[in-house]
N, C-alpha and C positions, 0 to 999 in steps of 0.2 A: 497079488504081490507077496510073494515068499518073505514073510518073518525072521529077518538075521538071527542067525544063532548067538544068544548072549554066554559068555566065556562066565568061566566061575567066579567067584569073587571071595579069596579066602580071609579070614580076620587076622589078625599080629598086636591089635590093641586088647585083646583079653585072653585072661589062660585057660589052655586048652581044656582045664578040665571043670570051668566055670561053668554053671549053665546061665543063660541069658534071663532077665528079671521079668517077670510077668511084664506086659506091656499096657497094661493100665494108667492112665493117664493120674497122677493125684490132682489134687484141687490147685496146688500151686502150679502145676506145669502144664494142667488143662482146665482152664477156668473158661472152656466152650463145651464144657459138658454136657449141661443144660442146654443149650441151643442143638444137641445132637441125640439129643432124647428121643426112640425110636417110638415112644406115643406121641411125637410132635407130628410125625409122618401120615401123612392123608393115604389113605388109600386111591388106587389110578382110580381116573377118570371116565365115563362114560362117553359118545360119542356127543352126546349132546352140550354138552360143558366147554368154556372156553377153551380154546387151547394152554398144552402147558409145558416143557420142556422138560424134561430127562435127559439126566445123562447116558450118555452111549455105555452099553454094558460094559464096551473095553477101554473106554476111556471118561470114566466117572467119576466120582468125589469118594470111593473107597479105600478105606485103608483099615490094615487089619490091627486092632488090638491086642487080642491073645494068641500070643506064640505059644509053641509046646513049648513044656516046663521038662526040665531035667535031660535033654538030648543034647549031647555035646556036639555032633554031630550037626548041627545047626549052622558052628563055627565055620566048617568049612565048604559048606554043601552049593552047588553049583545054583547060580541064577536061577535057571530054571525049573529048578524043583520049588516046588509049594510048600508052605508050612503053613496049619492052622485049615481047621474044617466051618462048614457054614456055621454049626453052632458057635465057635470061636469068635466070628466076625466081629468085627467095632459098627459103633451106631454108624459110624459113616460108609462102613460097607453094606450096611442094612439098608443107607438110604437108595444106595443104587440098585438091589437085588429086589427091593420091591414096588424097584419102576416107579419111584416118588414122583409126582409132577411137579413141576417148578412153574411158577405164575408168573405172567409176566407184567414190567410194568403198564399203569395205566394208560402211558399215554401213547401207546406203541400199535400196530395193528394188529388184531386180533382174526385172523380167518378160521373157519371151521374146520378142526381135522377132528380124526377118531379117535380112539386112544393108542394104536396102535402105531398111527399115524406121528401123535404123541412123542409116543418110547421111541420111536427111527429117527424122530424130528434131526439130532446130531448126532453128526459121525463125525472119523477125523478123513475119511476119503468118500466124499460125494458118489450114491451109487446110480445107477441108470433112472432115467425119469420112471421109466415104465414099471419099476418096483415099488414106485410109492414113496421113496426119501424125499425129504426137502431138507434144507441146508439155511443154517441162519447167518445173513449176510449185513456186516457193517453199513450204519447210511451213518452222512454228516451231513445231510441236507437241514437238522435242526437242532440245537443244543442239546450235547448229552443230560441224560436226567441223573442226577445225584442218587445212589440207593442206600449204602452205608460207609464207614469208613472205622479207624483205629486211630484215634488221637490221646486216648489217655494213656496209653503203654509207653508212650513216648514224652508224658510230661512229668515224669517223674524223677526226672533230673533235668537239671540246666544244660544247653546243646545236644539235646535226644535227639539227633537231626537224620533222616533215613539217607541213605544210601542206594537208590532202586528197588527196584522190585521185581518178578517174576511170577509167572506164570507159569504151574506141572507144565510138563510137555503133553499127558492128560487133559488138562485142565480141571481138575480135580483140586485145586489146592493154591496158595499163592505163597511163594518164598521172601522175606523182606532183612534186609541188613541195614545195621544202623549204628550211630557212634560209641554206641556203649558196649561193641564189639558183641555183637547178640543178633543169630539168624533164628527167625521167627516164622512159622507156620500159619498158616488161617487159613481156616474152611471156608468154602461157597456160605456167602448169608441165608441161614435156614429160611428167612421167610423167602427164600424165592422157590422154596417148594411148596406154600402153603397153595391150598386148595380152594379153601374161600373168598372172601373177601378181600379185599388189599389190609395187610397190613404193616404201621409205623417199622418202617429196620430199628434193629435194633443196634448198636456201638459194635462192633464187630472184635473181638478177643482170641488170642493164638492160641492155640490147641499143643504146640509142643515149643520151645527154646532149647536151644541151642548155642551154650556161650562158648567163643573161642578166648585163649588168653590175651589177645594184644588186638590193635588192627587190621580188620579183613581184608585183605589186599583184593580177592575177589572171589565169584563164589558162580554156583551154579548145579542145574539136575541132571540128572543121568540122561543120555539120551535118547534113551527105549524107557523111561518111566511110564510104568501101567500100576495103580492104582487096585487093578485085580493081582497081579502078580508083588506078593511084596518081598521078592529079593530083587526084583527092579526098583523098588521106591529108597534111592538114597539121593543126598546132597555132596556136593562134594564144596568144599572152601580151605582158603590160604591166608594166614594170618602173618605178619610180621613174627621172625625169630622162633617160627612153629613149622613143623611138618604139614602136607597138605590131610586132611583129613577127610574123613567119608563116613557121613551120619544116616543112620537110617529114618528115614521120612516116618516111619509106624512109632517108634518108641521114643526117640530125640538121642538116642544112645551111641557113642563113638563109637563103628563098624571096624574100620581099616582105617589105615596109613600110608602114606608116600614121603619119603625120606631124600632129598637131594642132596647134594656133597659137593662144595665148591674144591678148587685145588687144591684149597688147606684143608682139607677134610674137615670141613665145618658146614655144619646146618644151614643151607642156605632156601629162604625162604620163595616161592614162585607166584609172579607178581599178575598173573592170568591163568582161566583153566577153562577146557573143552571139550568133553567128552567127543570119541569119534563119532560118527552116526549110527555103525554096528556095535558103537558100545562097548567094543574089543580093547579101548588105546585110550589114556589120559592124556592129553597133551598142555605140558605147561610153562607158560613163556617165564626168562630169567634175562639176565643184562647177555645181550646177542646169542642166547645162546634156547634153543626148545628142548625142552627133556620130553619125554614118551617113555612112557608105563604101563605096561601091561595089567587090565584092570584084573586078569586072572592072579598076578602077583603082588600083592602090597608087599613094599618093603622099600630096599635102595638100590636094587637093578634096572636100569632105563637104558633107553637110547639115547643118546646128546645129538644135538644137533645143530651146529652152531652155522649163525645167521650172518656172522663178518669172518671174513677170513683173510691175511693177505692183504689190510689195509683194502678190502672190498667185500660188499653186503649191503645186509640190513644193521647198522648200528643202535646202540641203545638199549634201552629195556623194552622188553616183549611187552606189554599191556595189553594188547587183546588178543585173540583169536577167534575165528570161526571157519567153519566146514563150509563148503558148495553145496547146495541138495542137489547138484546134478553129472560134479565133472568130482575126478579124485583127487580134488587140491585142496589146500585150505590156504586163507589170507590171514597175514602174522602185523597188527599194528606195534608202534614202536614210539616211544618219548622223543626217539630222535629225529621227529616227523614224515617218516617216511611209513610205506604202506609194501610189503613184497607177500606176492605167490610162491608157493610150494608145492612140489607134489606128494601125495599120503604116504603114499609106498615109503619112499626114500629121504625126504625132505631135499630134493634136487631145487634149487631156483629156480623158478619161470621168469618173473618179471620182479621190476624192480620200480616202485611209481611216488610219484613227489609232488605235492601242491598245498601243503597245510601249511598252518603259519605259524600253528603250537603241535604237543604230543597228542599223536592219536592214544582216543579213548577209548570208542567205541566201534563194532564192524558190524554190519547186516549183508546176507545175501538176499537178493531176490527168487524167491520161488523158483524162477526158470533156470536159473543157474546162470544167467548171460551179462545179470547186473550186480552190482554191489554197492554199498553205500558204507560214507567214512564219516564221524564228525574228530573235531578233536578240540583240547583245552583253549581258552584262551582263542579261540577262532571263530567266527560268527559264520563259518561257511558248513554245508552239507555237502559232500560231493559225492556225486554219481559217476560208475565208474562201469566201463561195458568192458567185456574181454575179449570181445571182438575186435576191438581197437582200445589195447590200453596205456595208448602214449600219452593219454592226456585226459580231464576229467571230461565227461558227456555235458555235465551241468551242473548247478551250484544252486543251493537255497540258502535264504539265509534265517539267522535263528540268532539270538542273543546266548553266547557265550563268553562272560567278561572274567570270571574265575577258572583256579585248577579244576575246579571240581568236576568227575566223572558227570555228564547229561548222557543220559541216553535215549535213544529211538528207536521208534520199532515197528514191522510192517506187518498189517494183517494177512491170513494164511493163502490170501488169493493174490497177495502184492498190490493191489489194485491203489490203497491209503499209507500213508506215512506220518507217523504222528513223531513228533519231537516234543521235549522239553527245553524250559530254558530258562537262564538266570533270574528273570522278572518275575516267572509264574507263570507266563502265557503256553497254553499246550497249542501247537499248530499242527496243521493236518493237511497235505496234500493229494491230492489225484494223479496217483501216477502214470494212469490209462492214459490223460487229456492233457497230451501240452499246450499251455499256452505262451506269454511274452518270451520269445527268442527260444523259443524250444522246450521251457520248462516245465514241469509239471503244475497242473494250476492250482489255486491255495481254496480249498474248500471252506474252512474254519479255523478261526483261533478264539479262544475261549479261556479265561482266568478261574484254575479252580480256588487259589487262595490267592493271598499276597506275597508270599515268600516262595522262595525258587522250586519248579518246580524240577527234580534230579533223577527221577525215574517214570519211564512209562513202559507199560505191558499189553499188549492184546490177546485177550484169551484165544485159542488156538479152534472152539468151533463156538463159542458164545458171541453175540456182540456187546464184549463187555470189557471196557478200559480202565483198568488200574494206573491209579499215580501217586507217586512220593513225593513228598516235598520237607523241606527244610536246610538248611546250609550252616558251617562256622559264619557267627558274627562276632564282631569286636565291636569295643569301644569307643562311641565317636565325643571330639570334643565340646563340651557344652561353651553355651554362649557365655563370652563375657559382659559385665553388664557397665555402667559408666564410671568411667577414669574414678569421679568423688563420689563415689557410691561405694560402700563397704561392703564385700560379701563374706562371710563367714560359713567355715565348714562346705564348702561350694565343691565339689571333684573339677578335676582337670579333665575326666571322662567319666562319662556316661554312658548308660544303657538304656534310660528310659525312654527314647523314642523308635526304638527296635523291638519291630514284631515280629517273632517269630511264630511260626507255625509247621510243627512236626506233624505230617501225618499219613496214612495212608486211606487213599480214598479211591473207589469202587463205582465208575460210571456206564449208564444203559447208553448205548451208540445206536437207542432208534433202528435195532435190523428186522425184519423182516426176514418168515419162511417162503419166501415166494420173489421173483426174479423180477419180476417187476419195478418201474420207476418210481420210486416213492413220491407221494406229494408235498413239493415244497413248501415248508411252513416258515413263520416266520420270528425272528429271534425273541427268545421272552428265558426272563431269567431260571434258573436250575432249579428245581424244588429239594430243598430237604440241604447238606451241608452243617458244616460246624461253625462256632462264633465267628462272626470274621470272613467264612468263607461264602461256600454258595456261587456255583459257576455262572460268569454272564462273557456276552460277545466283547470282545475288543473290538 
């Protein structure tokens, strides 16, 4: 399959005659230094040793450190071109060039491969049986195992509460946003490349920050990010009353901008972003209206494309979008409940679809291109949605959604699992292969990884390994009063102290397997490993 050509990407937020800062991490903005120490890295494996995973050369945990110094020339150099030679690399492109192995957890199976076996172990496109790939595939037949997570980053202020999470399109990396307006990096936890013995994860800490000035509206990777190539490793995010900006994933440094213009020629901010799949096209939803940006142009030149026209459309604010992996449309979600197709080219209507009972939030395609899934605020329902027939939804799940807040979901790279989040905490996970009552897809697991909500879920793209966010705004609830002749002094009218929160990001093994077979059902026993308080168990 022919590699899209990725368009250039020029800079507009520094001057032309600036050179770019060494890209060294300091201790404050990389305090996973230590954990990327290239003598923590074992040397590969022989055949005789357990198995261990590697990441895929082209889609690994690498990211370069040192850029050339002094070439202005950098500023505006096309995606495609390289900067920075092997000596250059950052510990994290070292982990992948020397074929690190990655251990797997205890309790998972272990079959014999070679070392070579090893290094193939993950790709992002499964190759012929007969070359020797295996492919590591999601099981929920037993409680994911806890590995590490991120909870002190986030208790450093009162309501640190995250915002989802993501996944490089790699897998190389995890993106996290949170209310202190601050998108965050974190590496693969280095003990899953040790060699030996198992050992304790250790608290997991970001590698770069990234502060925007106000509230993230939303955020997201580029969508050719490779980890070998670092003029594909950026982020792009929209803040309230801010231009859309575009960070580079290697240094945490402002790259480019996207500037939109309401009628009154005022800065108006874009409240969803999606990169195209050739990586060619920004697209960002605003109230009815899609702006599109050519990612070869930062600046204020775009396409509009507006979504109501004529007292007819899509009304509302845009809130999400996403691409088809297989037809040239994309689907535009909206506050004002509604859900409409588009085509890439032109942004012509296709379809127009309605059944939520709040603003959609979130959009997932299926793999095949033929399905689609919708959740939204305020609605306990999930719906499935086929484009073969899209009068009406396929089928519905349900999930606890009682707040505004963004829940999202998300499907592993075969479609086969659907994991959600939700207000209470509970993560659930369906089989989308095997319907069962009335059609539906049947519910494999649900599982509490803490107590508090959980607002993001991610599935790494060739790992079987599930990332979750949790935490929410709480308020105030009223304390009890206590009797009529009874005096209370200095007593609040509200309280906080029977609200627990728990801010965090946490990092679970989903039990996969290199090998295609039926795994054996085991039976429910609580998570090992977890922070105070949490520790995943069955509902």
């Amino acid at each position: 399959m022919k590699t899209p050509e990725m368009p250039p990407l020029a800079l507009d937020c520094l001057p032309s005659d600036q050179a770019p800062a060494p890209a060294r991490l300091s201790p404050q903005a990389s305090p996973m230094d230590k954990n990327t120490d290239p003598e923590l890295m074992p040397s590969p494996s022989n055949g005789d040793d357990p198995p261990r995973i590697s990441p895929d050369p082209t889609a690994g945990s690498a990211v370069f450190q040192e850029l050339e110094e002094g070439d202005p020339a950098f500023l505006s150099s096309p995606l495609e071109t390289g900067f920075g030679t092997p000596s250059e690399l950052s510990p994290r492109i070292e982990e992948q060039e020397l074929s690190v192995n990655m251990s797997l957890p205890e309790e998972t199976n272990r079959p014999e491969l070679g070392s070579r076996e090893a290094m193939e172990g993950v790709s992002e496109e499964p190759a012929p049986e007969d070359e020797g790939y295996t492919t590591w595939n999601y099981s929920f037949s037993q409680l994911p195992q806890f590995l590490s997570g991120s909870w002190s980053e986030f208790s450093t202020q009162p309501e640190n509460f995250l915002k989802g999470c993501k996944w490089a399109p790699d897998g190389s990396c995890i993106l996290t946003n949170s209310a202190d307006n601050i998108l965050r990096i974190y590496n693969l936890p280095p003990e899953l490349y040790n060699e030996g013995e198992q050992l304790e994860y250790a608290e997991m800490a970001p590698v770069l920050r990234m502060v925007e000035g106000d509230t993230i509206y939303d955020y997201c990777w580029y969508s050719l990010m490779s980890s070998t190539q670092p003029d594909t490793s950026y982020v792009a995010s929209s803040s309230r009353d801010n231009p859309i900006h575009i960070w580079d994933a290697f240094t945490g440094e402002l790259r480019a901008s996207f500037r939109a213009y309401n009628h009154l020629d005022e800065l108006t901010a874009a409240h969803s972003l999606c990169f195209s799949p050739d990586g060619s096209q920004l697209f960002c939803g605003f109230n009815r209206t899609v702006r599109v940006f050519s990612t070869a142009r930062p600046g204020r030149d775009c396409e509009v494309r507006a979504t109501f026209a004529k007292k007819q459309g899509q009304s509302g604010i845009i809130s999400c979008i996403t691409f088809s992996p297989a037809q040239p449309l994309y689907a535009c979600g909206s506050y004002g409940r509604s859900l409409g197709l588009y085509a890439w080219d032109d942004g012509s209507p296709l379809a127009l679809l309605g059944g939520h009972q709040g603003g959609i939030t979130h959009l997932c395609f299926h793999p095949d291109g033929n399905q689609f899934f919708s959740g939204a605020r305020k609605d306990a329902e999930l719906l499935c949605w086929d484009l073969r027939q899209p009068g009406h939804p396929l089928w519905s799940l349900s999930r606890e959604v009682t707040t505004n807040q963004r829940i999202y979901f998300d499907l592993d790279p075969t479609g086969q699992f659907l994991v959600s989040g939700s207000t209470s905490g509970a993560v659930s996970v369906w089989d989308t292969s095997r319907a069962g009552h009335e059609g539906k897809p049947a519910p494999v697991l649900s599982f509490l990884p803490q107590k508090d909500c959980t607002n993001g879920v991610s599935l790494h793209p060739s790992l079987p390994l599930l990332a979750t966010a949790s935490g929410q705004r709480v308020f105030p609830e009223p304390t009890d009063s206590g009797d009529e002749g009874e005096q209370e002094v200095d007593i609040p009218l509200l309280s906080m102290r029977h609200i627990h929160s728990e801010c965090q990001l946490q990092l679970w093994w989903c039990g996969g397997s290199p090998d295609t077979s039926t795994p054996d059902a085991h039976q429910g026993e609580k998570a090992q490993g977890g922070t105070e308080g949490g520790g995943g168990e069955f509902i």
